[in-house]
N, CA, C and O of each residue as an XYZ file, in Angstrom:
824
protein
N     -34.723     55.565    -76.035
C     -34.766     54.117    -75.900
C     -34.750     53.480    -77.292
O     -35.604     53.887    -78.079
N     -33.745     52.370    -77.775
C     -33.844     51.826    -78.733
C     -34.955     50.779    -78.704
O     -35.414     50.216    -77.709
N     -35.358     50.599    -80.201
C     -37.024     49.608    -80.624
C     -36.207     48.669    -79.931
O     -35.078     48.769    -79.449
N     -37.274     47.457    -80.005
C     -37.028     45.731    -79.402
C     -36.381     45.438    -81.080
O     -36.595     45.880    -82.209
N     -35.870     44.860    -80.713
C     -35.473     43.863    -81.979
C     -35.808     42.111    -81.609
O     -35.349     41.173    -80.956
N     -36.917     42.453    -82.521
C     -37.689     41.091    -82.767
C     -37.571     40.396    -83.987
O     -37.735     40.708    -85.167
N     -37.221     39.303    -83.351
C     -36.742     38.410    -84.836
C     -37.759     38.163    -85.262
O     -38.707     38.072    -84.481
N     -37.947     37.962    -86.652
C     -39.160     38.056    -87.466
C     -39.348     36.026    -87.220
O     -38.632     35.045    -87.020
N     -41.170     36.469    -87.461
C     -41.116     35.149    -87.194
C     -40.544     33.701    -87.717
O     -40.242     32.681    -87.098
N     -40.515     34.075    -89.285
C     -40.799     33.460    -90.336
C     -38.883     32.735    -90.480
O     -38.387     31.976    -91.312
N     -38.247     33.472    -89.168
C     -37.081     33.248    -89.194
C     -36.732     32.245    -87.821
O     -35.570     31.876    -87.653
N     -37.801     31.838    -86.869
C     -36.872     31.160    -85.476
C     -37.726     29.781    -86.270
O     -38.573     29.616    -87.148
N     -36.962     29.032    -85.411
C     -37.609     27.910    -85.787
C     -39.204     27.341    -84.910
O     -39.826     27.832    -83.968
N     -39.331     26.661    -85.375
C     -40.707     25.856    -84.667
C     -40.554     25.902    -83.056
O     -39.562     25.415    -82.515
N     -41.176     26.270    -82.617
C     -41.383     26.464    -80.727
C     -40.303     27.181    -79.743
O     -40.291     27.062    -78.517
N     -39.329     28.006    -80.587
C     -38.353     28.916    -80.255
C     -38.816     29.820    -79.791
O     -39.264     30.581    -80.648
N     -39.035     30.368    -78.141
C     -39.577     31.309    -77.934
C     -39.286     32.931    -78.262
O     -38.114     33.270    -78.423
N     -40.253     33.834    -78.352
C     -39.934     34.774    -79.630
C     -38.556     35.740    -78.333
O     -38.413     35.833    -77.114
N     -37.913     36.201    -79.460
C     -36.671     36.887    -78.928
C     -36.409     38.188    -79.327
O     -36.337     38.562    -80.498
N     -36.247     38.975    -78.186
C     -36.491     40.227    -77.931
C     -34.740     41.351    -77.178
O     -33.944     40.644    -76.560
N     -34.486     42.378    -77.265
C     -33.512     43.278    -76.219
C     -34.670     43.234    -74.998
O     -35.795     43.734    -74.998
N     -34.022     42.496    -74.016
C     -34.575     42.817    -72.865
C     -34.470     44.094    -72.599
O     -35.442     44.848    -72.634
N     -32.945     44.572    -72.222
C     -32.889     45.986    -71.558
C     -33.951     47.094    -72.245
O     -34.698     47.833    -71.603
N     -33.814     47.014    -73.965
C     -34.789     47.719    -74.134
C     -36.234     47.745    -74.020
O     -36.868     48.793    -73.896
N     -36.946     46.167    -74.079
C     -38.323     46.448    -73.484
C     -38.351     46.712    -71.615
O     -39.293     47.203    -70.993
N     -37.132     46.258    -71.074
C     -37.464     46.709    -69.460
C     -37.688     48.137    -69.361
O     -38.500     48.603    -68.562
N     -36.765     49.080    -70.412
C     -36.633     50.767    -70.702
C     -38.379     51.064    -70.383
O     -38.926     51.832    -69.592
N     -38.899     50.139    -71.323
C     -40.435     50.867    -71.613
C     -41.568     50.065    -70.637
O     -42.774     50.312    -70.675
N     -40.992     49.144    -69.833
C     -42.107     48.543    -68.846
C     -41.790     49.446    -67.862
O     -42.727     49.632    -67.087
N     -40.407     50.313    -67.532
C     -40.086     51.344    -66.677
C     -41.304     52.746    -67.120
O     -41.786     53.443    -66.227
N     -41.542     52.893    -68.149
C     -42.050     53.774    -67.883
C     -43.913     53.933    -68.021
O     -44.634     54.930    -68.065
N     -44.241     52.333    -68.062
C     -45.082     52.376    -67.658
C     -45.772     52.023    -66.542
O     -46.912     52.436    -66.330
N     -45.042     51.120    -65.633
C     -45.018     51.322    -64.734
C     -45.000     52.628    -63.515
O     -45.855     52.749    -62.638
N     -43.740     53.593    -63.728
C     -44.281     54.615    -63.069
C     -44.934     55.546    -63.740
O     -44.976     56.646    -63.190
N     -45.571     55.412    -64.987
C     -46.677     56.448    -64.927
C     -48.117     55.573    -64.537
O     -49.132     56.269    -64.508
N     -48.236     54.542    -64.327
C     -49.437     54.031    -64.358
C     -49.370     53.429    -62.577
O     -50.333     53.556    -61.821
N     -48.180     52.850    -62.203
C     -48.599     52.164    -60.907
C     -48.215     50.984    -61.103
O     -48.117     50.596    -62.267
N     -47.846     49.968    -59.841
C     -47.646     48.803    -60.599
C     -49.248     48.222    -60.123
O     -49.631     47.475    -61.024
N     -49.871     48.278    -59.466
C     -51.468     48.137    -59.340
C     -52.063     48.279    -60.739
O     -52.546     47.278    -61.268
N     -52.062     49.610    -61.460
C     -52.879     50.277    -62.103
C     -52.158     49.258    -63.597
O     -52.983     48.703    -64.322
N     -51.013     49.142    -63.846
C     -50.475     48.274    -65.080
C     -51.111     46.352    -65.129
O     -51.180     45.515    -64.228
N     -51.418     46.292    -66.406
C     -52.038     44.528    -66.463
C     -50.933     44.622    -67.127
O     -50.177     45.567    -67.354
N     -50.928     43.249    -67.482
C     -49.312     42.413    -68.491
C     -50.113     42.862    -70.189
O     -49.407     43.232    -71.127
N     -51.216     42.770    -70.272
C     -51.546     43.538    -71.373
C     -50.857     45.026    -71.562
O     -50.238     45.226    -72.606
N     -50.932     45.864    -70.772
C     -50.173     47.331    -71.047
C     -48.346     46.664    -71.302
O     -47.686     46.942    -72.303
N     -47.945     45.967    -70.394
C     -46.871     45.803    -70.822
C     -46.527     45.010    -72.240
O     -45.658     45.310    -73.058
N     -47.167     44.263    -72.270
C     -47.127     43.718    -73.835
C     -47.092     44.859    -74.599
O     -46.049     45.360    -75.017
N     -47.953     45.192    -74.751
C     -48.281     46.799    -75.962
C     -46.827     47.287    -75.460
O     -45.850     46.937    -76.121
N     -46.678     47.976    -74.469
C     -45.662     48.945    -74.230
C     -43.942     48.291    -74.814
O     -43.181     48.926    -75.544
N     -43.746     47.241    -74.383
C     -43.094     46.469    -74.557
C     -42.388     45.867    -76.087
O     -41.193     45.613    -76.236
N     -43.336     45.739    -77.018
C     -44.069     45.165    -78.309
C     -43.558     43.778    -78.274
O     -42.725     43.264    -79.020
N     -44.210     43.254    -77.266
C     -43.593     41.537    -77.080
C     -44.839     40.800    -76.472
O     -45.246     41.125    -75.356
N     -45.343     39.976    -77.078
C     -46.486     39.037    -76.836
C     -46.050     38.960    -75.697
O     -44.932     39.227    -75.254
N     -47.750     38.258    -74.788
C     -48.019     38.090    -73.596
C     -47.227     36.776    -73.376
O     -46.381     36.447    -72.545
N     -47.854     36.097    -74.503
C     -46.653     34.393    -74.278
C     -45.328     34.651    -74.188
O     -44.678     34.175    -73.257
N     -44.693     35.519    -75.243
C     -42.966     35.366    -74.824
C     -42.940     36.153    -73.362
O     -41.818     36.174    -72.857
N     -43.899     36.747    -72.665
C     -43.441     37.838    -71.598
C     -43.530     36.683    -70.904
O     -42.417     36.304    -70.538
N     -44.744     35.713    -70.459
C     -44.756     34.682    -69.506
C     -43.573     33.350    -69.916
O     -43.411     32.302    -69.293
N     -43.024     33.710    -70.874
C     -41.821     32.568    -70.981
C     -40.467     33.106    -70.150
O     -39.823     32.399    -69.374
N     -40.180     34.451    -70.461
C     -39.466     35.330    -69.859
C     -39.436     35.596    -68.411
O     -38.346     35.438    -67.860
N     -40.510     35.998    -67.647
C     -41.116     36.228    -66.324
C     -42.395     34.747    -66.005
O     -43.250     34.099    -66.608
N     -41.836     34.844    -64.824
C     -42.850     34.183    -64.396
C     -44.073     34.908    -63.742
O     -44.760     34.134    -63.076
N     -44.532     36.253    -63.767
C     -45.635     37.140    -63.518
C     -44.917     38.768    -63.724
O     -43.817     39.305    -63.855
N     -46.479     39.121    -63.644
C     -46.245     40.401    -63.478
C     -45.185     41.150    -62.370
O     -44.737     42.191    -62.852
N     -44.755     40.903    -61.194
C     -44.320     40.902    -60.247
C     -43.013     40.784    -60.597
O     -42.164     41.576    -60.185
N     -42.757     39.828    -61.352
C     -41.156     39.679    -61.590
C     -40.245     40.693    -63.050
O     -39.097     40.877    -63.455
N     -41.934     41.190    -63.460
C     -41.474     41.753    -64.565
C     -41.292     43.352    -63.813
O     -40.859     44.223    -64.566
N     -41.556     43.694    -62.596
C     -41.743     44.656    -62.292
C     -40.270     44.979    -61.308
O     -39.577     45.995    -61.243
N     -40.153     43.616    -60.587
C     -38.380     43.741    -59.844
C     -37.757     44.152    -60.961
O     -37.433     45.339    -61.002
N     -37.440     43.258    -62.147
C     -36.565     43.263    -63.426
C     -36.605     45.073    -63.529
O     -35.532     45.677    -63.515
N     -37.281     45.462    -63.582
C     -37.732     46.756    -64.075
C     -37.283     47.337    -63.330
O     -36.562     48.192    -63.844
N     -37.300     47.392    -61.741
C     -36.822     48.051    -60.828
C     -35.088     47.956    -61.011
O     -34.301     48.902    -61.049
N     -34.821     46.649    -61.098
C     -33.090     46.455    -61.154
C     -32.803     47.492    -62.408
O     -32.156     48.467    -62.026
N     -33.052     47.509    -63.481
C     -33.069     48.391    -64.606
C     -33.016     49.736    -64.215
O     -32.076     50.310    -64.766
N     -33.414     50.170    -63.765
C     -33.899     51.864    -63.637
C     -32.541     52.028    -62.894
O     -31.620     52.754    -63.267
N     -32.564     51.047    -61.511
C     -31.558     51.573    -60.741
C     -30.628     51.632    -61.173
O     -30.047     52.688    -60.924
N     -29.722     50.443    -62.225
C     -28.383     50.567    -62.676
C     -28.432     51.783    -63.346
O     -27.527     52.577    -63.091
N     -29.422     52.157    -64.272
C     -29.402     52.909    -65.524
C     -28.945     54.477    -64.269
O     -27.842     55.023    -64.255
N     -30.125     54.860    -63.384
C     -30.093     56.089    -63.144
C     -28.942     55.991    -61.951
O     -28.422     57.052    -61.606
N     -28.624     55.058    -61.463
C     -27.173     55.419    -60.549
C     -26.025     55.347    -61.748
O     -25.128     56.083    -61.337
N     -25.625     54.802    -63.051
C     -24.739     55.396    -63.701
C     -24.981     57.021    -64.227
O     -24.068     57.845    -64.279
N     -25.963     57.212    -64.487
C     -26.160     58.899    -64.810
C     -26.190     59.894    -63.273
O     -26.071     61.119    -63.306
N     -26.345     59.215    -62.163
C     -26.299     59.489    -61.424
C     -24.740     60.223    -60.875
O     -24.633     61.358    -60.411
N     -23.883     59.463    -61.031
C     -22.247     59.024    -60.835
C     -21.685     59.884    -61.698
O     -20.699     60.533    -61.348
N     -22.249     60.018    -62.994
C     -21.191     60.714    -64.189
C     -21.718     62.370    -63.805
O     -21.060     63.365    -64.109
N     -22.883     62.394    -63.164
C     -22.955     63.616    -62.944
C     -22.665     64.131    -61.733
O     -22.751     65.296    -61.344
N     -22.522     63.737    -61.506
C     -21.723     64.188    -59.713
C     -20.197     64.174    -59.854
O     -19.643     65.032    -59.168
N     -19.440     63.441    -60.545
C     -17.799     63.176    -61.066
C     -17.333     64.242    -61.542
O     -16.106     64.280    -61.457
N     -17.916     65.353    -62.127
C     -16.971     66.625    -62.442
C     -16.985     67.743    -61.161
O     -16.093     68.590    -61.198
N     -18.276     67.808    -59.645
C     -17.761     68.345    -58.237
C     -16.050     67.671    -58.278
O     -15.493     66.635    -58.643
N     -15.670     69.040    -57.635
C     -14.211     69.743    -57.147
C     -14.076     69.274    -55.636
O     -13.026     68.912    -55.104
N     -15.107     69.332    -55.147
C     -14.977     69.035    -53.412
C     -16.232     68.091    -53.070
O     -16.961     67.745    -54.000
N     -16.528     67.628    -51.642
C     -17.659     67.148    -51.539
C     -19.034     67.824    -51.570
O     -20.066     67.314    -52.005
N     -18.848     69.446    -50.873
C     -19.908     69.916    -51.137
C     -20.444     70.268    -52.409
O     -21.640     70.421    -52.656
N     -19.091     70.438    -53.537
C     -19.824     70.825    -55.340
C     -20.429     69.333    -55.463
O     -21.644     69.514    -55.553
N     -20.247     68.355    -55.496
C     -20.038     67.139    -55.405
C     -21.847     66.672    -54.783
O     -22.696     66.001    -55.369
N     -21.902     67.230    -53.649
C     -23.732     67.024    -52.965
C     -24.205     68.150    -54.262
O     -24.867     67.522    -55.089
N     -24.117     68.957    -54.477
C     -24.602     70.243    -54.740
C     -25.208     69.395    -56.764
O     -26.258     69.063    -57.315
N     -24.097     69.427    -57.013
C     -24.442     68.648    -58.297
C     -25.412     67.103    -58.208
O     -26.201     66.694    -59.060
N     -25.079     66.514    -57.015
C     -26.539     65.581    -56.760
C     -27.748     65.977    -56.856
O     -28.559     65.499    -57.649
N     -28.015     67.033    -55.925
C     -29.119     67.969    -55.558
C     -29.316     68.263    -57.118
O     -30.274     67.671    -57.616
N     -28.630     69.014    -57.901
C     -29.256     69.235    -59.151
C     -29.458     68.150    -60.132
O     -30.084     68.413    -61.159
N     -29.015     67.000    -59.938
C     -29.212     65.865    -60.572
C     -31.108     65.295    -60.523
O     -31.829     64.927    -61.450
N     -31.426     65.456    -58.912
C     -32.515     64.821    -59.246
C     -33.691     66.171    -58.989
O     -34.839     65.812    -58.726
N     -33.449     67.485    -59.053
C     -34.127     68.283    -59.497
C     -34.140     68.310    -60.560
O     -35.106     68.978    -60.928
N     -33.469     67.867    -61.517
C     -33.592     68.076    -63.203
C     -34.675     66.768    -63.620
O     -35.146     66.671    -64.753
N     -35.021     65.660    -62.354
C     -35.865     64.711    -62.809
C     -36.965     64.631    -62.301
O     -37.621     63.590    -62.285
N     -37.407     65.941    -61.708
C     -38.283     66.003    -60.811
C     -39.360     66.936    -61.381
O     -40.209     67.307    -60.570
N     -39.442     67.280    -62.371
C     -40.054     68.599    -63.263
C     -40.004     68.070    -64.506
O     -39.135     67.271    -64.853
N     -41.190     68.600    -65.446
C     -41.873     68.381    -66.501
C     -42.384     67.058    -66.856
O     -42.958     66.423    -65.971
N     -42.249     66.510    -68.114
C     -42.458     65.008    -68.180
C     -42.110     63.752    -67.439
O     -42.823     62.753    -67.351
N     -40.939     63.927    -66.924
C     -39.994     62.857    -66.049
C     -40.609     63.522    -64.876
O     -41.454     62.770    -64.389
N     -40.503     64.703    -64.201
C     -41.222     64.548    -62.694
C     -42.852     64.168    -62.798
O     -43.605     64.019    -61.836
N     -43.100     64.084    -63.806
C     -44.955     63.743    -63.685
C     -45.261     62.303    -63.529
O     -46.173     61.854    -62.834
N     -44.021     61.292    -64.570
C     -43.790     59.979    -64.880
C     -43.266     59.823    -63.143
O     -43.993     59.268    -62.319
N     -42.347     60.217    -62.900
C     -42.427     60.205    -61.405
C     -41.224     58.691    -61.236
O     -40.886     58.049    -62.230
N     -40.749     58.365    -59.867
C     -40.117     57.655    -59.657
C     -40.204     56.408    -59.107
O     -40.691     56.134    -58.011
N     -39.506     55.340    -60.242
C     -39.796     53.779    -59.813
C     -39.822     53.661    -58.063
O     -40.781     53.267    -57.399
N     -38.798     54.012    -57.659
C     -38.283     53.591    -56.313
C     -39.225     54.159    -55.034
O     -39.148     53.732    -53.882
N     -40.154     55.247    -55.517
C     -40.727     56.183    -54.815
C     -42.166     54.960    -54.937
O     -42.600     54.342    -53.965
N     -42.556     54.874    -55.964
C     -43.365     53.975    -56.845
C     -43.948     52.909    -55.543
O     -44.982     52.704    -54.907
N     -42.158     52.276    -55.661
C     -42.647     50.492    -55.334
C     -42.204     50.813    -53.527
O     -41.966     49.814    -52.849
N     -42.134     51.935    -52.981
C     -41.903     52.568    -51.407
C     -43.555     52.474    -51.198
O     -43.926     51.715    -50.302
N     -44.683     53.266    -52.039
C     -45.400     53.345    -51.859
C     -46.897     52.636    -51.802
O     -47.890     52.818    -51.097
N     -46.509     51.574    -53.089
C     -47.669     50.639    -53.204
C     -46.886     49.329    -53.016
O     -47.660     48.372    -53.025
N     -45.795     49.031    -52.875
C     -45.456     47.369    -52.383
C     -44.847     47.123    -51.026
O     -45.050     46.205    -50.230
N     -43.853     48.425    -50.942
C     -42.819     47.537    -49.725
C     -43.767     47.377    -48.360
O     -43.280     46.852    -47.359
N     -45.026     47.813    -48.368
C     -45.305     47.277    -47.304
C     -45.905     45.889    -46.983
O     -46.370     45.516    -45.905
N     -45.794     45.160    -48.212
C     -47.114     43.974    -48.805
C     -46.042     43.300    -49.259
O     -46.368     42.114    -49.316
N     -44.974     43.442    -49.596
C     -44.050     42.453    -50.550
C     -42.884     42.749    -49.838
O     -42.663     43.839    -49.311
N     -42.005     41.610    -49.818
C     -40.847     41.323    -48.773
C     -39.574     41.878    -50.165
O     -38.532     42.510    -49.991
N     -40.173     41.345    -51.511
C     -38.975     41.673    -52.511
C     -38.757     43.061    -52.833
O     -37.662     43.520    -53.158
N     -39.610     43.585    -52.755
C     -39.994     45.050    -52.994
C     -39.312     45.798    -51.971
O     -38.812     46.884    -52.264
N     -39.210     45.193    -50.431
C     -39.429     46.102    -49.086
C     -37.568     46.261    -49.517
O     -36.955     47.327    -49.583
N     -36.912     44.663    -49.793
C     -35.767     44.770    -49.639
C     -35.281     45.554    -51.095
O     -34.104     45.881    -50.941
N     -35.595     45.815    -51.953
C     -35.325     46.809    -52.960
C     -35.417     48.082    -52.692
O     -34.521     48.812    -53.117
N     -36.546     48.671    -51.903
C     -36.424     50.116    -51.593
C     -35.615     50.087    -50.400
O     -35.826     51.158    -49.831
N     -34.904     49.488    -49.825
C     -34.633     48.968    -48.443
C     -33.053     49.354    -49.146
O     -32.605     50.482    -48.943
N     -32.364     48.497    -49.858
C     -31.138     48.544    -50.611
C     -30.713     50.453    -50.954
O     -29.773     51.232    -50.797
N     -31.910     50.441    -51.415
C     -31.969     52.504    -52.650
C     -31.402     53.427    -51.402
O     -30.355     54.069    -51.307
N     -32.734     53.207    -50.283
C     -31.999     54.500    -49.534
C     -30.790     54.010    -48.827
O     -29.890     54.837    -48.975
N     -30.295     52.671    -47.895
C     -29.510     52.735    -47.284
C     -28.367     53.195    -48.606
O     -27.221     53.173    -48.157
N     -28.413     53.621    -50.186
C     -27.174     53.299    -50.739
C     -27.093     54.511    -50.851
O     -26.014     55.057    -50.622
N     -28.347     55.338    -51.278
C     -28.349     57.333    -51.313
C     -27.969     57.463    -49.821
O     -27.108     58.341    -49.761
N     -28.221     56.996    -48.647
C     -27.634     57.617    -47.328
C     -26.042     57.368    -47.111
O     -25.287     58.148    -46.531
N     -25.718     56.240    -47.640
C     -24.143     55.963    -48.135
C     -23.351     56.803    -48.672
O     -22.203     57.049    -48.299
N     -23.935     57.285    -49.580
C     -23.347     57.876    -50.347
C     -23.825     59.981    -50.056
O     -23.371     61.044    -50.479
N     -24.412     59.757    -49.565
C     -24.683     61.226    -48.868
C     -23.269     61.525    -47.844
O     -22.322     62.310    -47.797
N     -23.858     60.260    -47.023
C     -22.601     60.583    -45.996
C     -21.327     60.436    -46.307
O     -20.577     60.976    -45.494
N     -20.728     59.815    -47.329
C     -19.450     59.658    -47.576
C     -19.371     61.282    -48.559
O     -18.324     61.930    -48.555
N     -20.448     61.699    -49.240
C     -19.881     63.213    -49.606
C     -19.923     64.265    -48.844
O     -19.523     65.410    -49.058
N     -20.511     63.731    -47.802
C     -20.088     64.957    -46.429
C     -18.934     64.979    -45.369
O     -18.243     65.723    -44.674
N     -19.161     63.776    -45.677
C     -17.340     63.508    -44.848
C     -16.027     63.549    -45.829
O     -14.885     63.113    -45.678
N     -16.573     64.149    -46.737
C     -15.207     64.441    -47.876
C     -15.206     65.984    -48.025
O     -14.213     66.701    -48.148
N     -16.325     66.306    -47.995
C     -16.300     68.264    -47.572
C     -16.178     68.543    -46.517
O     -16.269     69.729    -46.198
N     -15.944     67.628    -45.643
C     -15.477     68.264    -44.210
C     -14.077     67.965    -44.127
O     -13.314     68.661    -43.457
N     -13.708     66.971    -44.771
C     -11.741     66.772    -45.187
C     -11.339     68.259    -46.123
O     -10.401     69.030    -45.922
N     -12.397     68.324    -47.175
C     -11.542     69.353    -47.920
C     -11.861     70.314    -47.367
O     -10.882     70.975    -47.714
N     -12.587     71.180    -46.603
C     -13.218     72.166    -45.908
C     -14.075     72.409    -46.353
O     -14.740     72.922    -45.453
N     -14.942     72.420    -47.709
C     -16.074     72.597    -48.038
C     -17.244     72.666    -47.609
O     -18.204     73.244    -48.120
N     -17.164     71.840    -46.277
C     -18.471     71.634    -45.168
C     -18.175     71.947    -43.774
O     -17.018     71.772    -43.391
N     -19.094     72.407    -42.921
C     -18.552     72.323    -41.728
C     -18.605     71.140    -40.869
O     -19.487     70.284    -40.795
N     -17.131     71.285    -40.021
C     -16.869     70.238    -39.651
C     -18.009     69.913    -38.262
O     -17.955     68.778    -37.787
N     -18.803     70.709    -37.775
C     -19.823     70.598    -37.126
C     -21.008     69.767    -37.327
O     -21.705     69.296    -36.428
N     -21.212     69.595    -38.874
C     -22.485     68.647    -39.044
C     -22.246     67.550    -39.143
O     -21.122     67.200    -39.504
N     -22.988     66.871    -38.924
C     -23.441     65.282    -38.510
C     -23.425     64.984    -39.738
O     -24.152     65.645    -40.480
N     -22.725     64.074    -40.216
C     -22.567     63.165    -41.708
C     -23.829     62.255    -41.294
O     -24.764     62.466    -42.065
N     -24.121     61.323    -40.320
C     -25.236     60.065    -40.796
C     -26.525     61.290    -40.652
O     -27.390     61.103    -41.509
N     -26.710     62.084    -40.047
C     -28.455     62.636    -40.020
C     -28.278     63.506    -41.211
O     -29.324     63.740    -41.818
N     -27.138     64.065    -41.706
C     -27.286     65.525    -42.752
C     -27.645     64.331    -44.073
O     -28.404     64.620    -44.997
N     -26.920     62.915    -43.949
C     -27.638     62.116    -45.206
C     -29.445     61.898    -44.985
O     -30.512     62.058    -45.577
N     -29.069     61.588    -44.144
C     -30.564     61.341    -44.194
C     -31.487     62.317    -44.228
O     -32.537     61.952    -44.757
N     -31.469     63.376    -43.870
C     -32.068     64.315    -44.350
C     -31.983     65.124    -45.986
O     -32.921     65.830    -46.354
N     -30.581     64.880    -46.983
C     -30.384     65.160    -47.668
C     -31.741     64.093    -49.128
O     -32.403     64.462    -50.098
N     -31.492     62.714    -48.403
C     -31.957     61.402    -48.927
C     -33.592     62.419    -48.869
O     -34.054     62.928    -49.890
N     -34.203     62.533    -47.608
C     -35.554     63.070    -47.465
C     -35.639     64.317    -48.885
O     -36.691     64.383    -49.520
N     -35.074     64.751    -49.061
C     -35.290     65.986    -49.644
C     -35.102     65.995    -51.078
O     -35.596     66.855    -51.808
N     -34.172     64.748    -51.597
C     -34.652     64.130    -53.182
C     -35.995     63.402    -53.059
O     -36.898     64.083    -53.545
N     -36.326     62.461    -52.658
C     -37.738     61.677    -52.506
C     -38.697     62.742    -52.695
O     -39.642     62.690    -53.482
N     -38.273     64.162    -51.580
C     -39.857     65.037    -51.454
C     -39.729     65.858    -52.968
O     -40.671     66.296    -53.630
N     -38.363     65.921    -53.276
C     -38.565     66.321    -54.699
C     -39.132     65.867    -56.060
O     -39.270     66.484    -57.116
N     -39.486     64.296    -55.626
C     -40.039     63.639    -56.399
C     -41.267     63.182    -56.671
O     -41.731     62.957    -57.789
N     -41.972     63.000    -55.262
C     -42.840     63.171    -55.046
C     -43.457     64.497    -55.547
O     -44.298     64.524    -56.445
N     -42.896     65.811    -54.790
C     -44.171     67.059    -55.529
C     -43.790     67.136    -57.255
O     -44.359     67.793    -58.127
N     -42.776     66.336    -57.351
C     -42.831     66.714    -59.370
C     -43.726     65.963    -60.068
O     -43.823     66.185    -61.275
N     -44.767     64.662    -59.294
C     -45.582     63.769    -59.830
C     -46.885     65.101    -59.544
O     -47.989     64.808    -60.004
N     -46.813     66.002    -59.078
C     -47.704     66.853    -58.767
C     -47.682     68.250    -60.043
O     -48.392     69.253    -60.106
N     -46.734     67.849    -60.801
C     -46.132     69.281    -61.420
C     -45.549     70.301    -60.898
O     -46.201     70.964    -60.092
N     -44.300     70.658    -61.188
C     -43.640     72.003    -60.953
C     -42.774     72.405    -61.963
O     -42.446     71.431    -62.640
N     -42.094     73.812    -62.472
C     -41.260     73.765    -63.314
C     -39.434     73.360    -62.480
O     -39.166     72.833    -61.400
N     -38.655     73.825    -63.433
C     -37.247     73.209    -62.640
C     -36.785     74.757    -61.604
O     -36.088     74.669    -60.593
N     -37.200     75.730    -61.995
C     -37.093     76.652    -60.926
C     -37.560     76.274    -60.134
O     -36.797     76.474    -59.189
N     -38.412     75.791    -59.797
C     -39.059     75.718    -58.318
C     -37.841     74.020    -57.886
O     -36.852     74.114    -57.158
N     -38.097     73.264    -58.262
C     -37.414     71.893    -57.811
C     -35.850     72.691    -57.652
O     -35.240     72.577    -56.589
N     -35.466     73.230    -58.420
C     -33.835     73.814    -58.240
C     -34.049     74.788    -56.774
O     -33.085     74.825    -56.009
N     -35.009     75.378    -56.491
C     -34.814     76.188    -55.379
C     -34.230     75.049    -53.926
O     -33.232     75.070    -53.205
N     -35.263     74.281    -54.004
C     -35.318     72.997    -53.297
C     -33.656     72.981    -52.891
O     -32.907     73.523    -52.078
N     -33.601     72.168    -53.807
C     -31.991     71.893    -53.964
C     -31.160     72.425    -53.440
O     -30.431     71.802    -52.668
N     -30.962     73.943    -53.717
C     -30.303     75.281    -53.330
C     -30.690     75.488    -52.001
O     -29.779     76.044    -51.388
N     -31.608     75.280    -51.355
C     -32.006     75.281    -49.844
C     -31.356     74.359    -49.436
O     -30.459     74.825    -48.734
N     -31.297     73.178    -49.486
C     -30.843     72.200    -49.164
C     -29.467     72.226    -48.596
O     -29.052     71.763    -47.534
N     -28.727     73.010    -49.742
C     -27.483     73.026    -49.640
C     -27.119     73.724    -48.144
O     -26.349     73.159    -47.367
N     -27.609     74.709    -47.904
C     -27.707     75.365    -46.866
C     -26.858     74.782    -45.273
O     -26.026     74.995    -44.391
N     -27.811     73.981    -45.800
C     -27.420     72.861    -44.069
C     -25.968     72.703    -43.871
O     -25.600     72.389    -42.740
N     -24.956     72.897    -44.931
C     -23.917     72.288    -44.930
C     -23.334     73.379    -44.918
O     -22.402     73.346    -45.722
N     -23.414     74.296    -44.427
C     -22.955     75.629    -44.075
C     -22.153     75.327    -42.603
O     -21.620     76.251    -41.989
């Protein structure tokens, strides 16, 4: 993550609120947020984390809450483009799931599976209490079940899959089985174990 670039003071003028890289302080409210909770985080941790006064954050956001959607929109663009570039060199649909599957086993183990996942995050302590939240985790999976099923109905064109399984339940079960990978990596595991996962997974599409 690149620093904030903060204009020094001695340089904005009189009542110019102070100016900051958003994307890069959202980088670091992302990760304190899911290591802390969005419960467990005050706008103080994000300030520190951030390195942007509490005043420019409340000029910026109008609460904590909004600094935490922002954060959510962030993660998602960021990790569905790394998401995409790593799935783009599969040959068929099933290399294609198969390299997904190892995509979010590689984020599910060591530091990043302990930090654990925004989307898993705000599933667990908001969408049932917050309507903005519900429709954000609401958006994630219908777009991983989208996209599950459109790579199973492309290995069953190229033959890679059998043409026997169910594209809408094999997503949704595929969708279940990154989440549970994310979940036990906030628990610790190494990537052998999360890669086994994965490799089971694949199975179904036999």
């Amino acid at each position: 993550m690149t620093a904030l670039d903060v204009a020094p003071a001695t340089q904005r003028p009189v009542g110019r609120p102070r100016e900051f890289d958003m994307d890069a302080a959202l980088d670091k409210a992302i990760v304190v947020f899911t290591e802390r909770g969005y419960h467990g985080t005050s706008i103080g941790d994000l300030s520190t984390a951030m390195g942007v006064t509490s005043g420019s954050l409340y000029k910026a956001f109008a609460d904590k809450k909004a600094i935490f959607l922002a954060a959510f929109d962030r993660y998602k663009l960021v990790r569905n483009a790394c998401r995409d570039e790593a799935i783009a060199p599969g040959r068929n649909g099933r290399e294609r799931i198969r390299l997904l599957l190892h995509f979010y086993a590689d984020g599910a183990h060591g530091e990043m599976g302990r930090r654990g996942c925004l989307v898993v995050g705000a599933a667990v302590e908001l969408a049932l209490f917050d309507a903005e939240a519900d429709a954000r985790v609401a958006r994630s999976q219908a777009g991983f079940e989208t996209l599950f099923e459109r790579l199973v109905r492309e290995g069953q064109t190229d033959g890679s899959i059998g043409a026997h399984i169910d594209p809408p339940i094999t997503a949704r079960l595929l969708y279940a089985v990154i989440q549970g990978m994310r979940v036990i990596g906030k628990g610790g595991q190494d990537f052998a174990r999360a890669l086994s996962i994965a490799d089971a997974a694949l199975k179904i599409l036999d």
